[in-house]
matplotlib code that plots the C-alpha trace (Angstrom):
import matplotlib.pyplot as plt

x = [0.5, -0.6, -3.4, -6.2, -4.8, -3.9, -1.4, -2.7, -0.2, 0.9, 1.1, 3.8, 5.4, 5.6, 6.8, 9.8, 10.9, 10.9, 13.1, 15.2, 15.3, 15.8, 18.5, 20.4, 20.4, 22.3, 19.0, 18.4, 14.4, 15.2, 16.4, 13.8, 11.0, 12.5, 12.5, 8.7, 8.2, 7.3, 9.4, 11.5, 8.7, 6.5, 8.9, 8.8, 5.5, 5.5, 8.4, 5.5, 2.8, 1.1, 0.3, 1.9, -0.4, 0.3, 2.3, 4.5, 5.1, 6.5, 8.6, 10.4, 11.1, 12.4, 14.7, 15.7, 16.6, 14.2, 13.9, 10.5, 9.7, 10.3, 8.0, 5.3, 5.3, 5.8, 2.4, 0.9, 1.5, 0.3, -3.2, -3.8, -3.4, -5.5, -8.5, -11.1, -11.2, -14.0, -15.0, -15.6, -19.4, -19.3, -17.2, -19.9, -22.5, -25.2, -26.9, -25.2, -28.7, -28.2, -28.2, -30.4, -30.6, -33.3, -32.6]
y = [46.9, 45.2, 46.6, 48.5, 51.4, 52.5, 55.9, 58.3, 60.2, 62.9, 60.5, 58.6, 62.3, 63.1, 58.8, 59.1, 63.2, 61.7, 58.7, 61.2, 63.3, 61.0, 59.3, 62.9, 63.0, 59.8, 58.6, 55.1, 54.1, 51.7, 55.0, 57.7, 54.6, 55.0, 59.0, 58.7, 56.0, 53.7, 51.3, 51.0, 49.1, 51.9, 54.3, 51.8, 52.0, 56.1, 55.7, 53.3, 56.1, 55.5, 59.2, 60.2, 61.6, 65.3, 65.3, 62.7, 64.8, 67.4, 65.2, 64.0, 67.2, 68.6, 65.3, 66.1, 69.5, 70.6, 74.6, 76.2, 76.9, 73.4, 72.3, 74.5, 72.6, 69.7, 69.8, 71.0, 67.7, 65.8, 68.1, 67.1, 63.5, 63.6, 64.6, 61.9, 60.0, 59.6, 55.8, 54.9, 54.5, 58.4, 59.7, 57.9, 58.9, 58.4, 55.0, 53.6, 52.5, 51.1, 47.3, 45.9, 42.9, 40.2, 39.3]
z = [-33.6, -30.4, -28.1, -27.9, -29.4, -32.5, -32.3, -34.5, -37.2, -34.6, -32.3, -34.1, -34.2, -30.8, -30.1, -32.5, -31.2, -27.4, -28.3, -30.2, -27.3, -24.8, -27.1, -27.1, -23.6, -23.3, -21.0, -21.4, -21.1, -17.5, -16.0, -17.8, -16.4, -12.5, -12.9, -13.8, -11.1, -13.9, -16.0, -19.0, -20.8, -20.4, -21.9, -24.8, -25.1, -25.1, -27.6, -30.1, -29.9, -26.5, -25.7, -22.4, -19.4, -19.7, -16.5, -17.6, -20.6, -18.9, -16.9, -19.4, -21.3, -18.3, -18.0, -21.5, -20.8, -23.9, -24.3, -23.5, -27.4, -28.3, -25.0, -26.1, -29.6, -28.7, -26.2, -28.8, -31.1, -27.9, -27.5, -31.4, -30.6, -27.7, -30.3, -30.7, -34.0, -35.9, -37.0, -40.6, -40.2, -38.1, -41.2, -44.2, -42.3, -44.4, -45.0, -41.5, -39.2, -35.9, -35.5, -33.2, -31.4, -30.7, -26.9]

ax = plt.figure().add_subplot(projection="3d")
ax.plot(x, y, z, "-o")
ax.set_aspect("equal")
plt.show()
């Protein structure tokens, strides 16, 4: 995938339940975009595991007309993939030694 930023497993969650959503609510993405004062492109990009700012989040379930207990789950999946990911030399740990550079 393209950019600086890979989505993370519960991202990919939380992508494919808001295009499901939005999909049941017979919302196309240009007209989600104008409610959000963005675009169609980047409901695409939500829809691909780009994490939505949390007030954007709660736009769109209220434009899906999602119930409060669903909500509640849903920002939950988001708060996980909010969570920093370790690197692979932060997860090895040992034998890793900072480079250093002759100027």
């Amino acid at each position: 995938m393209r950019g600086p930023w890979k989505p993370t497993a519960d991202g990919l969650a939380l992508a494919r339940q808001l295009r499901q959503l939005r999909e049941n609510s017979g919302l196309t993405q240009e007209k989600v975009g104008e409610q959000l004062g963005g675009s169609a492109s980047k409901i695409h990009r939500i829809e691909q595991g780009q994490l939505p700012w949390p007030d954007e989040l709660g736009m769109m379930l209220d434009l899906y007309k999602v119930p409060d207990s669903k909500q509640a789950v849903l920002r939950e999946t988001v708060d996980k993939a909010w969570q920093p990911r370790r690197t692979r030399d932060k997860q090895d740990g040992e034998g890793v030694e900072p480079q250093v550079h002759d100027s």
